[in-house]
PDB file of N, H, CA, C and O in Angstrom:
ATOM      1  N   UNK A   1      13.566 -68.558  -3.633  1.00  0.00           N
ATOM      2  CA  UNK A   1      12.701 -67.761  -2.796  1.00  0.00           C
ATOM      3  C   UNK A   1      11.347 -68.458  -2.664  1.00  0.00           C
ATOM      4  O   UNK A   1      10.900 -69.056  -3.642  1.00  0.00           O
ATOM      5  N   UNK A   2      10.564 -68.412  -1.342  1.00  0.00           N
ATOM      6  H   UNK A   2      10.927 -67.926  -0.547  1.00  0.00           H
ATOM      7  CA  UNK A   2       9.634 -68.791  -1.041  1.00  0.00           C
ATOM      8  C   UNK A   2       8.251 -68.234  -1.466  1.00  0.00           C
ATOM      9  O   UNK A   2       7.884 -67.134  -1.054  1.00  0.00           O
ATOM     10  N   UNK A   3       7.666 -68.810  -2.092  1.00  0.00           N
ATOM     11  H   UNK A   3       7.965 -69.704  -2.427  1.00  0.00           H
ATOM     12  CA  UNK A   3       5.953 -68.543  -2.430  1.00  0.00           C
ATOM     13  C   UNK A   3       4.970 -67.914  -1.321  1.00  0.00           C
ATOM     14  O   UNK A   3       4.324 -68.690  -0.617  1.00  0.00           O
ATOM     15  N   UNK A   4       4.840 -66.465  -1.144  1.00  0.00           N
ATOM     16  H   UNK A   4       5.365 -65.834  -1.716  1.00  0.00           H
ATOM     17  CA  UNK A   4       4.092 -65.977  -0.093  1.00  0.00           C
ATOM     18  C   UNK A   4       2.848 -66.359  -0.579  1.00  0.00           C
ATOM     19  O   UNK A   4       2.436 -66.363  -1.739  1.00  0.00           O
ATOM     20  N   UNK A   5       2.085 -66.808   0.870  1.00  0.00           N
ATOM     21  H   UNK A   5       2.420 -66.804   1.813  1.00  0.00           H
ATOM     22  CA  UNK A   5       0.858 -67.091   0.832  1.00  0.00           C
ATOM     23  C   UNK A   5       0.162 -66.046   2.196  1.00  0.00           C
ATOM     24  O   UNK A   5       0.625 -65.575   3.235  1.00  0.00           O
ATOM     25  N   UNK A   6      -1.319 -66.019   1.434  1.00  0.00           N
ATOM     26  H   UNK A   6      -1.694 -66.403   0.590  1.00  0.00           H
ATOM     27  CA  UNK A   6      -2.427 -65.500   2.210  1.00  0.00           C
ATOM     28  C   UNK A   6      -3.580 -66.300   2.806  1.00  0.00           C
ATOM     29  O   UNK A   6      -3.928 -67.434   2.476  1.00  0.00           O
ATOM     30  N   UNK A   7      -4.026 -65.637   3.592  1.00  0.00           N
ATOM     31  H   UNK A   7      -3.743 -64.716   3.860  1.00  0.00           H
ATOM     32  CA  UNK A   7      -4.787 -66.913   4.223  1.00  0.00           C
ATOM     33  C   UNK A   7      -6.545 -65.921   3.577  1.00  0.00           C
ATOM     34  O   UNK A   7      -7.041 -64.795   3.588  1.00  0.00           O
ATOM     35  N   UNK A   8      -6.779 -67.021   3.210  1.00  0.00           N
ATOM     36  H   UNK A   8      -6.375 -67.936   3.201  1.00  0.00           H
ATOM     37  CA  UNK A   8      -8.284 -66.324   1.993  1.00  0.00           C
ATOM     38  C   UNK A   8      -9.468 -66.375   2.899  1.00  0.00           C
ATOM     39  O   UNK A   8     -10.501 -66.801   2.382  1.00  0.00           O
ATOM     40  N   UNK A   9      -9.526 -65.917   4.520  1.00  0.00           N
ATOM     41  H   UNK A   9      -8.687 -65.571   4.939  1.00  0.00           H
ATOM     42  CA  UNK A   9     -10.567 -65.802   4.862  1.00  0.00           C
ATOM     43  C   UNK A   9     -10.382 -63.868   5.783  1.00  0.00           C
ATOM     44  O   UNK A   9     -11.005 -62.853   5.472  1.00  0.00           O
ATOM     45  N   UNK A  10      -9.192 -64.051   7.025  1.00  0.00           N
ATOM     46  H   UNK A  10      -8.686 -64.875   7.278  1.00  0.00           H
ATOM     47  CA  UNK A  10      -8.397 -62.764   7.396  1.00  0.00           C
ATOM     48  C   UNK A  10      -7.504 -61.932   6.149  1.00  0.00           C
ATOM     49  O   UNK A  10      -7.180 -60.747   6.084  1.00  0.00           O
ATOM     50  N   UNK A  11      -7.294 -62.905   5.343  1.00  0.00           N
ATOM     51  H   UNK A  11      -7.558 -63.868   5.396  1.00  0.00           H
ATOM     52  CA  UNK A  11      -6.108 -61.978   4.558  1.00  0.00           C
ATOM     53  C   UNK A  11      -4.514 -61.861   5.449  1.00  0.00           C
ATOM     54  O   UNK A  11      -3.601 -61.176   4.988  1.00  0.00           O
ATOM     55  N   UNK A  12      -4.376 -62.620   6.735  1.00  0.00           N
ATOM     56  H   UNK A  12      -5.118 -63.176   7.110  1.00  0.00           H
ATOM     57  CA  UNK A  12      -3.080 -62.563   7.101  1.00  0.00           C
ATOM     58  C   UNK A  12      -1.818 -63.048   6.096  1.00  0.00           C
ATOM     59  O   UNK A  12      -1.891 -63.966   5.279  1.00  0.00           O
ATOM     60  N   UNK A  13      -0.715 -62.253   6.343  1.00  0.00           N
ATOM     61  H   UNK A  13      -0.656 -61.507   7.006  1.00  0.00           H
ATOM     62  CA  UNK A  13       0.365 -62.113   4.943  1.00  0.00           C
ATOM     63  C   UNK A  13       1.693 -62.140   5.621  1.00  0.00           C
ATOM     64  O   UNK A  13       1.922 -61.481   6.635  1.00  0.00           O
ATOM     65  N   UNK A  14       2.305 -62.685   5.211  1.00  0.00           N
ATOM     66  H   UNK A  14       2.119 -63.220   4.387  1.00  0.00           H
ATOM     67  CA  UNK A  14       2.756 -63.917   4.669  1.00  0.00           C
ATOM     68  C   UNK A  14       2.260 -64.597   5.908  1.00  0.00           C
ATOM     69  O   UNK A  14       2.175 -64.286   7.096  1.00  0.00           O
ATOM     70  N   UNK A  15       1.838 -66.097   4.867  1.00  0.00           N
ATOM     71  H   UNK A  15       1.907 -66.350   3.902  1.00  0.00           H
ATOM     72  CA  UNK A  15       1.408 -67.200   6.186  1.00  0.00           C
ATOM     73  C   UNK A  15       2.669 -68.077   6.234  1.00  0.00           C
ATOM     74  O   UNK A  15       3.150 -68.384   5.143  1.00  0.00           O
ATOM     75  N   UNK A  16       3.446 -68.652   7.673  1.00  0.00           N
ATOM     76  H   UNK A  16       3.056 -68.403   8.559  1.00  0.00           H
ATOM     77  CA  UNK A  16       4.704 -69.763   8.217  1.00  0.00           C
ATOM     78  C   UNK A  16       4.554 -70.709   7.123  1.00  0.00           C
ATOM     79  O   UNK A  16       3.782 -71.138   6.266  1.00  0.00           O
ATOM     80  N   UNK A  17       5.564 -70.786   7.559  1.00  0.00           N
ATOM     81  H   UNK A  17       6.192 -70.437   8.255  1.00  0.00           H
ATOM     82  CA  UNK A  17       5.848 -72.286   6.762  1.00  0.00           C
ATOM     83  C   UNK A  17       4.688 -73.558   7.058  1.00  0.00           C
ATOM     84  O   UNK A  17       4.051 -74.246   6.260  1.00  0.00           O
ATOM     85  N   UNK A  18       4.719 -73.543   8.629  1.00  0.00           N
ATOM     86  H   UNK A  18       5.236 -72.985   9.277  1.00  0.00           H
ATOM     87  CA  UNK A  18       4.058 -74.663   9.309  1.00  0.00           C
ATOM     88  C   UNK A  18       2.500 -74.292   8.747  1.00  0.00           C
ATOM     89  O   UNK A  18       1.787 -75.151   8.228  1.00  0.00           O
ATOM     90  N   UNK A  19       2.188 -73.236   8.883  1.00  0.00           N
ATOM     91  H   UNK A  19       2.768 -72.538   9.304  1.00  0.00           H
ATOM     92  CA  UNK A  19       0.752 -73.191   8.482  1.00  0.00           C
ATOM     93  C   UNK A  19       0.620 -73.311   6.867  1.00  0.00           C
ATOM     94  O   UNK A  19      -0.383 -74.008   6.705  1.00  0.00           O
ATOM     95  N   UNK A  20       0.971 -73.083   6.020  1.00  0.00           N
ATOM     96  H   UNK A  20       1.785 -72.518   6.152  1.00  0.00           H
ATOM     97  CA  UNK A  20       1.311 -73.748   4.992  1.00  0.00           C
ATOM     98  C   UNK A  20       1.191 -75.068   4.595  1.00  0.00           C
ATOM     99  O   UNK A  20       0.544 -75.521   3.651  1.00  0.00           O
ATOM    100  N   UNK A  21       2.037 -75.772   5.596  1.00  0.00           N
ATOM    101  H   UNK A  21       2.563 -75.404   6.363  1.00  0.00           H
ATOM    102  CA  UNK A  21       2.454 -77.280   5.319  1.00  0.00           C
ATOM    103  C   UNK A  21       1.044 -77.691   5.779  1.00  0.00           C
ATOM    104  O   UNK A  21       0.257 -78.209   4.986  1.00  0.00           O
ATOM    105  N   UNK A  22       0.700 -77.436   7.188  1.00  0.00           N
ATOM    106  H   UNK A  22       1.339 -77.015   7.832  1.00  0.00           H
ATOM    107  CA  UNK A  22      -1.067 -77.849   8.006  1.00  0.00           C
ATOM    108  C   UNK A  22      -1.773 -77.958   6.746  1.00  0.00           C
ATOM    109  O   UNK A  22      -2.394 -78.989   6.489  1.00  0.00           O
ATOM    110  N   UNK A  23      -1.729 -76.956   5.918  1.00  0.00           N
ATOM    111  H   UNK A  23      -1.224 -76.119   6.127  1.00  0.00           H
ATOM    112  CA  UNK A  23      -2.878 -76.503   4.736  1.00  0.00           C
ATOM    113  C   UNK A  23      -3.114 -77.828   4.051  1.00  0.00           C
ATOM    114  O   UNK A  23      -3.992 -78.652   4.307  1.00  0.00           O
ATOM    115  N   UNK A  24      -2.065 -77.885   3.033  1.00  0.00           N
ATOM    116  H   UNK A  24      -1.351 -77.216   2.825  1.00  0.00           H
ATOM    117  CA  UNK A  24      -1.405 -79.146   2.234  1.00  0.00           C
ATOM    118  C   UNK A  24      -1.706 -80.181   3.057  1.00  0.00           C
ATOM    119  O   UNK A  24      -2.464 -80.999   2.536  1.00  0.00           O
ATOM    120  N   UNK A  25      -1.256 -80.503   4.539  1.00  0.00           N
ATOM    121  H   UNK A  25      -0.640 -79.839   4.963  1.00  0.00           H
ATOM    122  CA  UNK A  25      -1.139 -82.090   4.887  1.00  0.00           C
ATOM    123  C   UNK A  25      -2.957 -82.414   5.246  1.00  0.00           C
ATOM    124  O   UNK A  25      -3.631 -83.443   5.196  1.00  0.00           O
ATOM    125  N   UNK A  26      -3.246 -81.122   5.573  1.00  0.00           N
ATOM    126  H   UNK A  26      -2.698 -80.286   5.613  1.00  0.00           H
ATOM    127  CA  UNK A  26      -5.248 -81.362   6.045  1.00  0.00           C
ATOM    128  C   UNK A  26      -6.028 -81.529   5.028  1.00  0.00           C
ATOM    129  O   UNK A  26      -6.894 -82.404   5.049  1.00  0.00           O
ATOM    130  N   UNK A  27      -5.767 -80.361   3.514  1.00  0.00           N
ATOM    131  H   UNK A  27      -5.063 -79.651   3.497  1.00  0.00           H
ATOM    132  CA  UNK A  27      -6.547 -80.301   2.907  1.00  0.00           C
ATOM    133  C   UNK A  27      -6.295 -80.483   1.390  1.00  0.00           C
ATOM    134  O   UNK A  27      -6.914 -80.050   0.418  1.00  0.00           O
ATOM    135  N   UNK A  28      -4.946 -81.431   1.516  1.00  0.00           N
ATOM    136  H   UNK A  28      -4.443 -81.783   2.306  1.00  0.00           H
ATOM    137  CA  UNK A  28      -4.875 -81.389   0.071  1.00  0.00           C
ATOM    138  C   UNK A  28      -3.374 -81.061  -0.625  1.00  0.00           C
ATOM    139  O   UNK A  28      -2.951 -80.013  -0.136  1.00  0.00           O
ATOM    140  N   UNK A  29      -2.721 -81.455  -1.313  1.00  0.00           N
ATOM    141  H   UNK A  29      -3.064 -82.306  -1.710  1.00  0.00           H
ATOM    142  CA  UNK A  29      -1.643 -80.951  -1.978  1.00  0.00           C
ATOM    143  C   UNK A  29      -1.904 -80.309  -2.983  1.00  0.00           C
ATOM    144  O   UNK A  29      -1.091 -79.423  -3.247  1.00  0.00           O
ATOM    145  N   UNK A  30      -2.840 -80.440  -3.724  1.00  0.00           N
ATOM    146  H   UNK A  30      -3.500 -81.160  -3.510  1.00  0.00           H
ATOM    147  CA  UNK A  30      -2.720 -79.921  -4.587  1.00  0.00           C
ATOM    148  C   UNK A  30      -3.892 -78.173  -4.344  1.00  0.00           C
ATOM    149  O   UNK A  30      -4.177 -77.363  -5.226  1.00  0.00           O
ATOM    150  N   UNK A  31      -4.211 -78.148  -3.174  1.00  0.00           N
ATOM    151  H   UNK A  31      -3.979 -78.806  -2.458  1.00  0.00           H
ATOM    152  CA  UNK A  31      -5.317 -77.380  -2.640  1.00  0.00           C
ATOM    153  C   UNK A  31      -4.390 -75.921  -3.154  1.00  0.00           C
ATOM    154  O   UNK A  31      -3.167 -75.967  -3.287  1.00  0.00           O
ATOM    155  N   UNK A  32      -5.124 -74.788  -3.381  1.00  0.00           N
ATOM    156  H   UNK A  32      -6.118 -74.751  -3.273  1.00  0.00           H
ATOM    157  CA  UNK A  32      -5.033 -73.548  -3.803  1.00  0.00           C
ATOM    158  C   UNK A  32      -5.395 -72.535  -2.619  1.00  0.00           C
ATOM    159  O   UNK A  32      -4.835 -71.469  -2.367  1.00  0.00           O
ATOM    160  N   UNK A  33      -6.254 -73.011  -2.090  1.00  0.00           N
ATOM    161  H   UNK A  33      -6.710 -73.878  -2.295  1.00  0.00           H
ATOM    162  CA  UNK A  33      -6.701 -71.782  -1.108  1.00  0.00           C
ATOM    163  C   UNK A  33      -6.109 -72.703   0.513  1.00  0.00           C
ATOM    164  O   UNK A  33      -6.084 -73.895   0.817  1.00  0.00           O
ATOM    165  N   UNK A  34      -5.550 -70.948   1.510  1.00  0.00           N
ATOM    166  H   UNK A  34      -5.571 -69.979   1.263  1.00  0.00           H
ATOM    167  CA  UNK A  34      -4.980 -71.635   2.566  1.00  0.00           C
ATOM    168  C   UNK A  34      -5.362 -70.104   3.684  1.00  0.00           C
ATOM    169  O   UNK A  34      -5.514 -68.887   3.578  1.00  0.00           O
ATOM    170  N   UNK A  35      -5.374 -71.317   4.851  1.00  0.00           N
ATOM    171  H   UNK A  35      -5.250 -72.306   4.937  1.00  0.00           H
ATOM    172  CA  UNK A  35      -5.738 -70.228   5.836  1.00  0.00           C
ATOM    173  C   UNK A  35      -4.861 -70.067   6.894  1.00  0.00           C
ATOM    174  O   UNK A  35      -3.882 -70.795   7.059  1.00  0.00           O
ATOM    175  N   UNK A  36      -5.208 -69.020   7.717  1.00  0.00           N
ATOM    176  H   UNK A  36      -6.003 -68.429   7.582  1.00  0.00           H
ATOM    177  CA  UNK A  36      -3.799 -69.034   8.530  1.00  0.00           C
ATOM    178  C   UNK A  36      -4.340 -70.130  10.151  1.00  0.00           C
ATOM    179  O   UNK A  36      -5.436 -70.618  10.427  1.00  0.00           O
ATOM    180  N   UNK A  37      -3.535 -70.152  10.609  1.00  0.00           N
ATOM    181  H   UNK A  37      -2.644 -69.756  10.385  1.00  0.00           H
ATOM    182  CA  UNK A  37      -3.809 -71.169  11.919  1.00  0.00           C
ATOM    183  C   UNK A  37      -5.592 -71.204  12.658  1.00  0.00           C
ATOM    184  O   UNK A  37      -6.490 -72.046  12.667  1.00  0.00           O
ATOM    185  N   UNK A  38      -5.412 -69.639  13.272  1.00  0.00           N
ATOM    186  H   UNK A  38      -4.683 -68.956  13.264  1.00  0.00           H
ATOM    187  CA  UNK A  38      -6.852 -69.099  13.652  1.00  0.00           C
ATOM    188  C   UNK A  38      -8.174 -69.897  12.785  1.00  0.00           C
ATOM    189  O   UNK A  38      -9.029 -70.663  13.231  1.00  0.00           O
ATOM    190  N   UNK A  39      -7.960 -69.381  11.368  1.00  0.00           N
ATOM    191  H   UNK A  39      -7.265 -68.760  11.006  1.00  0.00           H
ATOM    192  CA  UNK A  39      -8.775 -69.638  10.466  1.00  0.00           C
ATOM    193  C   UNK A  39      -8.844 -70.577  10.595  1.00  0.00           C
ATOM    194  O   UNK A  39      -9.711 -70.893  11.409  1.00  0.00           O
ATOM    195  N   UNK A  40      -7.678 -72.286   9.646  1.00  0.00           N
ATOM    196  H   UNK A  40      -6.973 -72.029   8.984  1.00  0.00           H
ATOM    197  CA  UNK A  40      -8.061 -73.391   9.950  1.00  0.00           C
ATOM    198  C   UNK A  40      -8.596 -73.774  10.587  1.00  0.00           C
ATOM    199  O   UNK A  40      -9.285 -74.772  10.373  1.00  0.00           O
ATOM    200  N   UNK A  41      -8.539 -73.212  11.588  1.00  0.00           N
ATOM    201  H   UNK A  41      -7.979 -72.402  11.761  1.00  0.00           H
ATOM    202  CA  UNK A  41      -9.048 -73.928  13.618  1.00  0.00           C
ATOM    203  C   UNK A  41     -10.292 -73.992  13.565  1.00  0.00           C
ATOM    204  O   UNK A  41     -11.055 -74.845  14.016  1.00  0.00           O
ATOM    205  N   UNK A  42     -10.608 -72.474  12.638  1.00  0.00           N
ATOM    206  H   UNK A  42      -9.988 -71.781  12.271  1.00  0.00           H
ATOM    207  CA  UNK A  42     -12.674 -72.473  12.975  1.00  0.00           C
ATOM    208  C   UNK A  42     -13.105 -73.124  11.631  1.00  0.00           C
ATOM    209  O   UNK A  42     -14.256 -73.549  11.531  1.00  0.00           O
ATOM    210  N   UNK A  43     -12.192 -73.226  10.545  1.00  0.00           N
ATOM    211  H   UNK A  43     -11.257 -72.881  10.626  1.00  0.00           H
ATOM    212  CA  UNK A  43     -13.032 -74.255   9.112  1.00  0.00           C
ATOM    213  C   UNK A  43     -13.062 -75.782   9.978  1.00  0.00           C
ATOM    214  O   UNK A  43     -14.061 -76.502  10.000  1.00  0.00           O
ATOM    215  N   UNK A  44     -12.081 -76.027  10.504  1.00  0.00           N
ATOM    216  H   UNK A  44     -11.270 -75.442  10.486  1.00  0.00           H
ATOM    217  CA  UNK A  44     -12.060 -77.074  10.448  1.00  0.00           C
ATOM    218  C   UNK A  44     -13.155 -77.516  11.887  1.00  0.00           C
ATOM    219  O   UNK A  44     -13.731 -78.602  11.835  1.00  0.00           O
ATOM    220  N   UNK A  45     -13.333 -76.738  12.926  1.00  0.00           N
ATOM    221  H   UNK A  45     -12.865 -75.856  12.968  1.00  0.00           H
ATOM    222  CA  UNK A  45     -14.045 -76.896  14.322  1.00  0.00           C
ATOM    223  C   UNK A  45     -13.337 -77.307  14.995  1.00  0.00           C
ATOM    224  O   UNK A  45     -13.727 -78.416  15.358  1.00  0.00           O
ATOM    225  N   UNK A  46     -11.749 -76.842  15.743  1.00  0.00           N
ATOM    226  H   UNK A  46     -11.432 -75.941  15.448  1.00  0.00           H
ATOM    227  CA  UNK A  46     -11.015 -77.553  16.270  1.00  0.00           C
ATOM    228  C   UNK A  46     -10.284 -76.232  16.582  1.00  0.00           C
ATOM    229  O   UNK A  46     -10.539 -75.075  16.246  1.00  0.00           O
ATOM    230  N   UNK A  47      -8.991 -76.926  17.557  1.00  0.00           N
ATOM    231  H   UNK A  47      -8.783 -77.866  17.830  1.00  0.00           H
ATOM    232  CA  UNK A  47      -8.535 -75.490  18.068  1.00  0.00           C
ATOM    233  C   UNK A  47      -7.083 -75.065  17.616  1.00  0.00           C
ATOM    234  O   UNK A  47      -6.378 -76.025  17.306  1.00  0.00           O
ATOM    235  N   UNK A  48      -6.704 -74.268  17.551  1.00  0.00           N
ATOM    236  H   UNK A  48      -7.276 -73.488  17.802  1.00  0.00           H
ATOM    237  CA  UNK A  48      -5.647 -74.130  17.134  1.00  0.00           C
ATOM    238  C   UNK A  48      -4.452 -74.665  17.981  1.00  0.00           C
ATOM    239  O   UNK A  48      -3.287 -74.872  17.642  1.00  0.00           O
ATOM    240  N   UNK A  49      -5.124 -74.840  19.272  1.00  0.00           N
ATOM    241  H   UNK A  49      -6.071 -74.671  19.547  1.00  0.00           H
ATOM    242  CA  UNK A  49      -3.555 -75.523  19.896  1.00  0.00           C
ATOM    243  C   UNK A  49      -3.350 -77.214  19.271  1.00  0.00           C
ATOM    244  O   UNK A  49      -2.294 -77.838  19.169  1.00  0.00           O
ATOM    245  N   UNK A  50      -4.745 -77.662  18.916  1.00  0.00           N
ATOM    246  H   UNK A  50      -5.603 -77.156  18.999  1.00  0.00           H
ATOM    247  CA  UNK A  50      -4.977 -78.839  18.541  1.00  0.00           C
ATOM    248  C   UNK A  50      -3.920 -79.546  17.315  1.00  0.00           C
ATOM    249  O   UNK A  50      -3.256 -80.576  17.196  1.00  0.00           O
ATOM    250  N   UNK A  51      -4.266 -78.102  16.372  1.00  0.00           N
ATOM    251  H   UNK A  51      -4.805 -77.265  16.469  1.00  0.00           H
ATOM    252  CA  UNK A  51      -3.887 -77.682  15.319  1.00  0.00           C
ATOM    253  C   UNK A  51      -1.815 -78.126  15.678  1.00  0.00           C
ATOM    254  O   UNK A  51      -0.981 -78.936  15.271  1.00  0.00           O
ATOM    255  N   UNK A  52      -1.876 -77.223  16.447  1.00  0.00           N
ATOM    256  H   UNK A  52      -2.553 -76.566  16.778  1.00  0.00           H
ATOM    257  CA  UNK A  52      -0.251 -76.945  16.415  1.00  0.00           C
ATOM    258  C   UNK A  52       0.003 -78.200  17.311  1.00  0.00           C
ATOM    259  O   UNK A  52       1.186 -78.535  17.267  1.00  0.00           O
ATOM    260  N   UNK A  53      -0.643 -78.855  17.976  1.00  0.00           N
ATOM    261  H   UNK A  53      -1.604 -78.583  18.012  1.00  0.00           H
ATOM    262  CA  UNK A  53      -0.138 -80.522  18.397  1.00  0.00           C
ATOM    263  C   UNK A  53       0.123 -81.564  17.284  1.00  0.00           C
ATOM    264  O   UNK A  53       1.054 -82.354  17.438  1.00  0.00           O
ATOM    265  N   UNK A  54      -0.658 -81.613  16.155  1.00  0.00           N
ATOM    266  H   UNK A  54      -1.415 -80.971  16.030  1.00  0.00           H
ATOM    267  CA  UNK A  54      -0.872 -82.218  15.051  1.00  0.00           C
ATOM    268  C   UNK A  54       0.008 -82.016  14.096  1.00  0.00           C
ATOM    269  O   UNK A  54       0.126 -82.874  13.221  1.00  0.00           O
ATOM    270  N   UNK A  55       1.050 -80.471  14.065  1.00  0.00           N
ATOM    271  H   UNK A  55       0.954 -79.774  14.776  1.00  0.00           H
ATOM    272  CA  UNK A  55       2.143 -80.360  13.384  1.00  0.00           C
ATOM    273  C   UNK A  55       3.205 -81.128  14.277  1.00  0.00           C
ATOM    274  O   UNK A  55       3.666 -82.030  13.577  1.00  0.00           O
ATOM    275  N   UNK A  56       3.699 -81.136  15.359  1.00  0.00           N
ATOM    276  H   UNK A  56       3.325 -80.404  15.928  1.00  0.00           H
ATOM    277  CA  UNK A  56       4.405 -81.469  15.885  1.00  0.00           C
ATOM    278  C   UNK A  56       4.290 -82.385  15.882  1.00  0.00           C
ATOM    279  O   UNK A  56       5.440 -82.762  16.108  1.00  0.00           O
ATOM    280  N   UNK A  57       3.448 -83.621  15.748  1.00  0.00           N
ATOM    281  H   UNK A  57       2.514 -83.314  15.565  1.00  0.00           H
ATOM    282  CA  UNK A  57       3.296 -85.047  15.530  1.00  0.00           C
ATOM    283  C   UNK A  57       3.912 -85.098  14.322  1.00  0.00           C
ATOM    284  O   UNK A  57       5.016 -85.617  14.163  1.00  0.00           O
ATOM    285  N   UNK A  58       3.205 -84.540  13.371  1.00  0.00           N
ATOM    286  H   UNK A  58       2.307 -84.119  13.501  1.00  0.00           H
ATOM    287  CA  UNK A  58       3.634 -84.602  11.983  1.00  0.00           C
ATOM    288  C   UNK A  58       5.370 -84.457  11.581  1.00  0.00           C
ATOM    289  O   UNK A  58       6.077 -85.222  10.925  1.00  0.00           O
ATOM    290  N   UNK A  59       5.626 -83.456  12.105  1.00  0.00           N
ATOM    291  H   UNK A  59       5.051 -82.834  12.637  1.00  0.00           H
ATOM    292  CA  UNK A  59       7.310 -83.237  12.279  1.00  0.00           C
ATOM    293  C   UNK A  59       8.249 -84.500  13.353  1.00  0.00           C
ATOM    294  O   UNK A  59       9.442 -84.797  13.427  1.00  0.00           O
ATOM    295  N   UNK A  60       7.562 -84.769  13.745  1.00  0.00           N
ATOM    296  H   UNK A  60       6.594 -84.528  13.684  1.00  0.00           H
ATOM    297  CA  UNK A  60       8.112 -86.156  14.406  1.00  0.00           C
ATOM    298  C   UNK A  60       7.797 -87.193  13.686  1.00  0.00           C
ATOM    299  O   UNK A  60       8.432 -88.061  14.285  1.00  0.00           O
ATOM    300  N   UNK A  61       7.138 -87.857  12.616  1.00  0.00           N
ATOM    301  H   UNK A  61       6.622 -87.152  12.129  1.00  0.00           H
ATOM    302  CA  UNK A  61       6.875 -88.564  11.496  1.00  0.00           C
ATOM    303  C   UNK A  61       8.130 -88.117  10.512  1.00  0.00           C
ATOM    304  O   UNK A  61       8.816 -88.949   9.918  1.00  0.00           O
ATOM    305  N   UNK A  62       8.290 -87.001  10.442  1.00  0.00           N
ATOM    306  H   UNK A  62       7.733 -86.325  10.925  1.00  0.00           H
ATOM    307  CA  UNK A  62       9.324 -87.002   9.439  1.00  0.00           C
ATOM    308  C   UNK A  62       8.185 -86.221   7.980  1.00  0.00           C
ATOM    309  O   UNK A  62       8.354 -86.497   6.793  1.00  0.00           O
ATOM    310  N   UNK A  63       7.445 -85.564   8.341  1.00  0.00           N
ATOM    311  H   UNK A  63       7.307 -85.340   9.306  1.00  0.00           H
ATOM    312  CA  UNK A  63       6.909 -85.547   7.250  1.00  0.00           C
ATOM    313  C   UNK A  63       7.741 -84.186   6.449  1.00  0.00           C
ATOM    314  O   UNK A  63       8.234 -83.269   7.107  1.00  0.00           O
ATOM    315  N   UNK A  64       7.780 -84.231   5.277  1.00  0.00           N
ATOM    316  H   UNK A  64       7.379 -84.975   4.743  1.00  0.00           H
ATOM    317  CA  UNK A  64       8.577 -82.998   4.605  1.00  0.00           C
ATOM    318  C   UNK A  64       8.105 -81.783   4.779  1.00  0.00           C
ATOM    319  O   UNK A  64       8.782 -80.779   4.995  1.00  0.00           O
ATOM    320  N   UNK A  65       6.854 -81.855   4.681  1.00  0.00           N
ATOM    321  H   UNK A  65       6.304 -82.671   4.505  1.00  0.00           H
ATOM    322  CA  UNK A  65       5.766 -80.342   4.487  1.00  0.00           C
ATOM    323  C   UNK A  65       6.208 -79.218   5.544  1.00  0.00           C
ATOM    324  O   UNK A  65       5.783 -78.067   5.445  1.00  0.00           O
ATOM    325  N   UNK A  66       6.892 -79.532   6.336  1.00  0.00           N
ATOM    326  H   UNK A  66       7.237 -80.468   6.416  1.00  0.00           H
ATOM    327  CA  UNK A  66       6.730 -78.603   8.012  1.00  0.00           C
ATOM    328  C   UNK A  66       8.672 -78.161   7.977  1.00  0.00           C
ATOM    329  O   UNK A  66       9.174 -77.512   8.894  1.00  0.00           O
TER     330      UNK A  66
END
């Protein structure tokens, strides 16, 4: 069974897989705190479609996280 995560700024519950993996591949593997898409978009100053272009690259790399 999968590790539900929250996103520690909205509190959205359970956060995707993909936003998950974004978390880990942007900010860290070993990172503890994770946000949901929205959120990332404004920590990071970028947009969330940006966001979800950057997984799909990533999943075309082959990366495991996604």
């Amino acid at each position: 069974m999968r590790k539900k995560y929250a996103c520690k700024v909205c509190f959205k519950e359970p956060l995707t897989k993909d936003e998950v993996g974004i978390n880990k591949k942007l900010l860290g593997l070993d990172n503890k705190v994770f946000f949901c898409m929205d959120c990332l978009a404004e920590y990071l100053e970028c947009t969330t479609e940006e966001l979800l272009d950057k997984i799909e690259e990533f999943k075309n790399e082959g990366c495991t996280l996604f």
